[in-house]
C-alpha positions as a Python dict, from the first residue, in 0.01 Angstrom:
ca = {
    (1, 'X'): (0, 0, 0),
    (2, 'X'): (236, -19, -289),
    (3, 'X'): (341, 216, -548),
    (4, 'X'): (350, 110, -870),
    (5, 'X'): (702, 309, -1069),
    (6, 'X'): (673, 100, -1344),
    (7, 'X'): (631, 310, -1667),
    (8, 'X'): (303, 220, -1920),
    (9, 'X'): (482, 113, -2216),
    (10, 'X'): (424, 357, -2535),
    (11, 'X'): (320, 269, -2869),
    (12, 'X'): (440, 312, -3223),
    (13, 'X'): (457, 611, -3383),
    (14, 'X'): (215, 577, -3733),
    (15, 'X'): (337, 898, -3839),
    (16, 'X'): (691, 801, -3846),
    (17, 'X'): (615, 457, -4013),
    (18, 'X'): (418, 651, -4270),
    (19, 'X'): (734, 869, -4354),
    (20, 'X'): (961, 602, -4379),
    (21, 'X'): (715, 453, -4615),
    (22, 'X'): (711, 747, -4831),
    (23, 'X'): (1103, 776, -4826),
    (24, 'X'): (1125, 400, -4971),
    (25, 'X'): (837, 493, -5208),
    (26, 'X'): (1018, 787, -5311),
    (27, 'X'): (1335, 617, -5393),
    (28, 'X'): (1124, 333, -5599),
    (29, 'X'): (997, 593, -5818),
    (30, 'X'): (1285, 773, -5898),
    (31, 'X'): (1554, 487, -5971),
    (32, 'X'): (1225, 336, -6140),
    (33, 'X'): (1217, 665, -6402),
    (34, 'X'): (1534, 702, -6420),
    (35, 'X'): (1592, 361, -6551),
    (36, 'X'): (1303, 421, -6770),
    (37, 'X'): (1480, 767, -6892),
    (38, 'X'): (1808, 675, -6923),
    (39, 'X'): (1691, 288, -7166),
    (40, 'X'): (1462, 521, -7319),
    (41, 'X'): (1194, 282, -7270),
    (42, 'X'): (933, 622, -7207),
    (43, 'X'): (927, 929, -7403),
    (44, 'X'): (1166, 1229, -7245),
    (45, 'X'): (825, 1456, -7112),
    (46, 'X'): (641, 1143, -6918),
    (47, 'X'): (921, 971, -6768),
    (48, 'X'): (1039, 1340, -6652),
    (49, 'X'): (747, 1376, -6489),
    (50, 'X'): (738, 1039, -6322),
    (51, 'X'): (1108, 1171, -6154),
    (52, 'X'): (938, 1481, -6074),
    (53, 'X'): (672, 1311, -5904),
    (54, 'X'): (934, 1099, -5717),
    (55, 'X'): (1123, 1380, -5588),
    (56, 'X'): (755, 1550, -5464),
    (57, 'X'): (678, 1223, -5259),
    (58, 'X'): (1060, 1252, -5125),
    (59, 'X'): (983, 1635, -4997),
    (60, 'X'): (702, 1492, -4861),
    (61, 'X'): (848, 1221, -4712),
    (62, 'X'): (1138, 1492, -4502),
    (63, 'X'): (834, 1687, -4435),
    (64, 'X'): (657, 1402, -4269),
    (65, 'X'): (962, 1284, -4063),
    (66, 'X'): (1014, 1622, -3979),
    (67, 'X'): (636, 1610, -3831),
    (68, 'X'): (694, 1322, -3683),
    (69, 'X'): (1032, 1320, -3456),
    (70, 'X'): (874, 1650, -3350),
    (71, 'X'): (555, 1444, -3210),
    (72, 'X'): (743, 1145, -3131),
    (73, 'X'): (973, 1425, -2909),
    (74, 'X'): (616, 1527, -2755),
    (75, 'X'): (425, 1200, -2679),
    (76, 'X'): (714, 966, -2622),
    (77, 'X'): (594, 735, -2838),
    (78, 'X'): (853, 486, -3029),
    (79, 'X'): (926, 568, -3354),
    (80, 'X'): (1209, 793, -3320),
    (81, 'X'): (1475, 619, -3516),
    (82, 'X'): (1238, 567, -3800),
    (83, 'X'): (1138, 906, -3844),
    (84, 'X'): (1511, 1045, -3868),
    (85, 'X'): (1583, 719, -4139),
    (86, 'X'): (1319, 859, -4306),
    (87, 'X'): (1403, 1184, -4338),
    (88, 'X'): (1773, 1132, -4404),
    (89, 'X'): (1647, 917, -4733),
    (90, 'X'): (1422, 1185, -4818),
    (91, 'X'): (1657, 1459, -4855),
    (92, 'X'): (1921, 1190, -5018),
    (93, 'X'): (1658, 1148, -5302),
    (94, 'X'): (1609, 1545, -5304),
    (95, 'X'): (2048, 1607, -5292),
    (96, 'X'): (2114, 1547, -5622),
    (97, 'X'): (1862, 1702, -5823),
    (98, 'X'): (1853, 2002, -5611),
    (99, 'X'): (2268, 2045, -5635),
    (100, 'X'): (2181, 2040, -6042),
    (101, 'X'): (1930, 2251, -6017),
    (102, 'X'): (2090, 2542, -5772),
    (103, 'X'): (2429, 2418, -5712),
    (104, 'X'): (2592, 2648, -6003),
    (105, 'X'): (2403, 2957, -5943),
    (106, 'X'): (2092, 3068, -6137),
    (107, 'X'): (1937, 2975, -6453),
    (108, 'X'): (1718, 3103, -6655),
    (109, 'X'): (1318, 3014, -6704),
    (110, 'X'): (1160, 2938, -7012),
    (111, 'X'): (1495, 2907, -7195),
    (112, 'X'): (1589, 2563, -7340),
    (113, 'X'): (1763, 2706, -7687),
    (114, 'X'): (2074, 2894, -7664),
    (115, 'X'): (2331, 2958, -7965),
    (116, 'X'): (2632, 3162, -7988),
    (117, 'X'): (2479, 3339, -8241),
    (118, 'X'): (2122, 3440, -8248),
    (119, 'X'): (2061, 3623, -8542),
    (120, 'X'): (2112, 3331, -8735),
    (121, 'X'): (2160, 3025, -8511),
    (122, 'X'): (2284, 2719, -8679),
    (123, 'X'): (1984, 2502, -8800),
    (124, 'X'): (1787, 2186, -8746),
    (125, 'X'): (1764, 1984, -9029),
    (126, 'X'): (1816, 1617, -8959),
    (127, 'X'): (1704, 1688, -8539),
    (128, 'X'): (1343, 1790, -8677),
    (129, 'X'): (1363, 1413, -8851),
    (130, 'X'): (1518, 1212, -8585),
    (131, 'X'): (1274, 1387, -8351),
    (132, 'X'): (953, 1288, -8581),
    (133, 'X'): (1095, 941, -8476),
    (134, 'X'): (1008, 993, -8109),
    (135, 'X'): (643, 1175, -8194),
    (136, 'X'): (825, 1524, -8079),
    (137, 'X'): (795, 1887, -8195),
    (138, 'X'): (1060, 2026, -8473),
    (139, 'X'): (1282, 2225, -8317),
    (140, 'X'): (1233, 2592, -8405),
    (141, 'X'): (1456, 2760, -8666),
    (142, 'X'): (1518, 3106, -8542),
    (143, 'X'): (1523, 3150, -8137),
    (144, 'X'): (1221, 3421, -8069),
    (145, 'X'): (1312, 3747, -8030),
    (146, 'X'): (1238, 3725, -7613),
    (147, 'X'): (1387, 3396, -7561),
    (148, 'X'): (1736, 3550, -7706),
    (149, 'X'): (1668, 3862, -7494),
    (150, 'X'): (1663, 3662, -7177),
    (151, 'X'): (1989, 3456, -7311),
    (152, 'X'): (2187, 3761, -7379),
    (153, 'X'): (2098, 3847, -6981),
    (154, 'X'): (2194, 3524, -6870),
    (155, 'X'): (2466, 3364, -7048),
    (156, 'X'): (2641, 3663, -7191),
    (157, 'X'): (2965, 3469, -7197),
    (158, 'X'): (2831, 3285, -7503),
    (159, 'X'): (3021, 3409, -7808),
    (160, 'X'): (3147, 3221, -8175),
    (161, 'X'): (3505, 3019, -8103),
    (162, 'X'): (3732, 3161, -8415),
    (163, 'X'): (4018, 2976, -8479),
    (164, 'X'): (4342, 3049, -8731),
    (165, 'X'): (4268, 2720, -8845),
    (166, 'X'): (4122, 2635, -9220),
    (167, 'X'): (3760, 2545, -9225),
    (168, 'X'): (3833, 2243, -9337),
    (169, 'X'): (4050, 2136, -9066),
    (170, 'X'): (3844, 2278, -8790),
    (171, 'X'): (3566, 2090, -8952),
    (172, 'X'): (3780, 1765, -8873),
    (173, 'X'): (3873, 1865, -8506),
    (174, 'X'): (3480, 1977, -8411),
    (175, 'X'): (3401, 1604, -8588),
    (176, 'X'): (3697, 1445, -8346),
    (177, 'X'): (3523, 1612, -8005),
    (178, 'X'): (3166, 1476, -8112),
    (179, 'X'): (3289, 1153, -8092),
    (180, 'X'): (3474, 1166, -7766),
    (181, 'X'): (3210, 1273, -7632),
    (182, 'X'): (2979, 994, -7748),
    (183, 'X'): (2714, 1231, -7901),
    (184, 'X'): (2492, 1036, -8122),
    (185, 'X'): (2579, 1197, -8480),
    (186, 'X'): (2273, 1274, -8724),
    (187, 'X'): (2342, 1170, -9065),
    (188, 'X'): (2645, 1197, -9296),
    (189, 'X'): (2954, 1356, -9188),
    (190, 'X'): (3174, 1328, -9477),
    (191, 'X'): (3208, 1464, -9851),
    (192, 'X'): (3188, 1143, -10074),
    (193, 'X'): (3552, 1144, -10142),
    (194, 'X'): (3608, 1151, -9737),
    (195, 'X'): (3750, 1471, -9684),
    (196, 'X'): (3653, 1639, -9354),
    (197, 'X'): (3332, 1753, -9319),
    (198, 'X'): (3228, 2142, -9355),
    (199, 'X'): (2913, 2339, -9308),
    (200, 'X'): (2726, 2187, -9029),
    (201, 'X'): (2729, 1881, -8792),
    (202, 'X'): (2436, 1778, -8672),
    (203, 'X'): (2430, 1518, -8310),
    (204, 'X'): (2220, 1459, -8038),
    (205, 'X'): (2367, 1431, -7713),
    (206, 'X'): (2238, 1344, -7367),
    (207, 'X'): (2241, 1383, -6983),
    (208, 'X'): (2507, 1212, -6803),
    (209, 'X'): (2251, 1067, -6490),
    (210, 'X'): (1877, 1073, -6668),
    (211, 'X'): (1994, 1035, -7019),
    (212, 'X'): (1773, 1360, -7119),
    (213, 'X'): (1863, 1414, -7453),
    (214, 'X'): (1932, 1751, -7624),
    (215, 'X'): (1982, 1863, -7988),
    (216, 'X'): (2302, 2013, -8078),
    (217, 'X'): (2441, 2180, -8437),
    (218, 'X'): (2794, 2294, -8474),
    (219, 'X'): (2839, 2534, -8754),
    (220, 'X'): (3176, 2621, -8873),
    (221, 'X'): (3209, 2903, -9174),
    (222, 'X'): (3564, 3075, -9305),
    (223, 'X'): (3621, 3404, -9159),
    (224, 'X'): (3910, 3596, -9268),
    (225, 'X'): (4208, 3349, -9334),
    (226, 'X'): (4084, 3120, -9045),
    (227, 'X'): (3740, 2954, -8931),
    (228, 'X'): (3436, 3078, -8714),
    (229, 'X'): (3256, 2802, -8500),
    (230, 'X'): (2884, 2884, -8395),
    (231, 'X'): (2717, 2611, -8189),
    (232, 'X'): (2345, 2587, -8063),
    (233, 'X'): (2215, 2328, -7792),
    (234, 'X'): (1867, 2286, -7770),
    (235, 'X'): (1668, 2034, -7506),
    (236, 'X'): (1389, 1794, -7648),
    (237, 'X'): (1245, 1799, -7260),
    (238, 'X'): (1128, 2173, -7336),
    (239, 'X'): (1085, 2481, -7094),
    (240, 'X'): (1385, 2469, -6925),
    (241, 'X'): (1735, 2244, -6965),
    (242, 'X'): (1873, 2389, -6588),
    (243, 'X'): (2155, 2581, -6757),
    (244, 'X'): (2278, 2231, -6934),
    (245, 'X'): (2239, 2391, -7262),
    (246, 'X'): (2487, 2672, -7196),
    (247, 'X'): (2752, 2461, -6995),
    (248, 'X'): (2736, 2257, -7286),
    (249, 'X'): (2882, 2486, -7547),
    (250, 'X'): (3151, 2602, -7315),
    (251, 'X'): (3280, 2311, -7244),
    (252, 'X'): (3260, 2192, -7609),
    (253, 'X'): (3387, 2524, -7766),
    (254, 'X'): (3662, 2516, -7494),
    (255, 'X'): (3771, 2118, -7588),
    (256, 'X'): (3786, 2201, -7967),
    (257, 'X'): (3975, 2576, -7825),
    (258, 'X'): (4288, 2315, -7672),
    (259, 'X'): (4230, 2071, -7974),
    (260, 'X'): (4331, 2356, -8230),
    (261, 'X'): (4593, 2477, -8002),
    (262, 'X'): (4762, 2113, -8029),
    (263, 'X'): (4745, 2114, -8376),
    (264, 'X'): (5153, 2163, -8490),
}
């Protein structure tokens, strides 16, 4: 009598193949939105939603793998390798998104309109028209009373940039950072003659890896012998903009800050 030592050969793993399946879904639908996003070939609110429905297939997906190395460690089944590819892609798709989302500390909910001033936040005039071109809401002209509350808690940093510079000139330097920073500028800029411009500049400007776009109006009055510069950012997505909003004033106000400073 013989004994047979020979080991029964195992079979696939299904659970593994169906992660790894979900992992290359995952990625499908999110380069797929974002391309869609970022040619604005989709209005802002679905194609967000399509991403957001990417990266819930991608937790999925790590979930899944997860699930499955731990049953592929239990039957021996083959499958192993697959389950861990899966899973790596998975949380690849989720990296990003989640390092914008919670990689510079909190944000605020239901806030997507901040100003430096919000008493009397620089207006909306020619947004609320380019944004009747996309079939979206006019952007409010005063920030409600409990949105502003929950600004002043979270961005209290956000203050008017005054400058010893005339109005005038200001005016010029805010125009000169709009354009290098390829914001999409909303109607005239100029007086006829083609002085600087004063008052307000209206531009939209957008996201630097979906394209989301965001409303943004730079204000600059005379205060004392020099200028005051109030800017407000406000998303067309709507509920939240991740913190984007207020990042984007301080960086701005900070560029047009060293931009005065160079002036001789």
């Amino acid at each position: 009598m013989t004994l047979d030592l020979r080991l029964t050969p195992r079979g696939r793993s299904r659970l593994a193949g169906a992660a790894l399946a979900l992992a290359g879904f995952a990625i499908c639908v999110t380069l797929y939105s974002m391309l869609l996003l970022r040619s604005h070939a989709v209005a802002a609110g679905p194609g967000f939603a399509a991403f957001a429905s990417g990266l819930a297939i991608a937790g999925f997906a790590v979930l899944t793998g997860l699930a499955a190395m731990a049953a592929v460690w239990r039957s021996g089944r083959r499958g192993g390798v697959r389950a861990i590819f899966a899973t790596l892609l998975g949380t690849a798709v989720l990296a990003g998104p989640l390092y914008v989302a919670f990689g510079h500390g909190s944000w605020p909910t239901r806030i997507d309109d901040v100003s430096t001033d919000l008493a009397d936040p620089p207006r909306f005039e020619r947004a609320a028209h380019d944004r009747m071109t996309g079939d979206l809401p006019a952007p409010p002209k005063l920030i409600p009373a409990e949105q502003a509350q929950r600004q002043r808690s979270a961005y209290p940093d956000l203050a008017p940039l005054r400058l010893a510079l005339p109005p005038d000139d200001v005016a010029g330097l805010v125009l000169g950072v709009v354009e290098s920073r390829g914001w999409r500028i909303l109607g005239p800029t100029a007086f006829p003659r083609g002085g600087p411009p004063t008052g307000r500049i209206e531009a939209v400007a957008a996201s630097s890896i979906l394209g989301l776009q965001s409303d943004v109006s730079i204000r600059v009055r005379p205060e004392g012998d020099g200028a005051r510069v109030d800017m407000r950012s406000a998303s067309r997505v709507g509920g939240v903009d991740f913190g984007a909003g207020a990042a984007r004033i301080r960086s701005f106000l900070a560029d047009l800050a060293a931009a005065a400073n160079a002036v001789p």
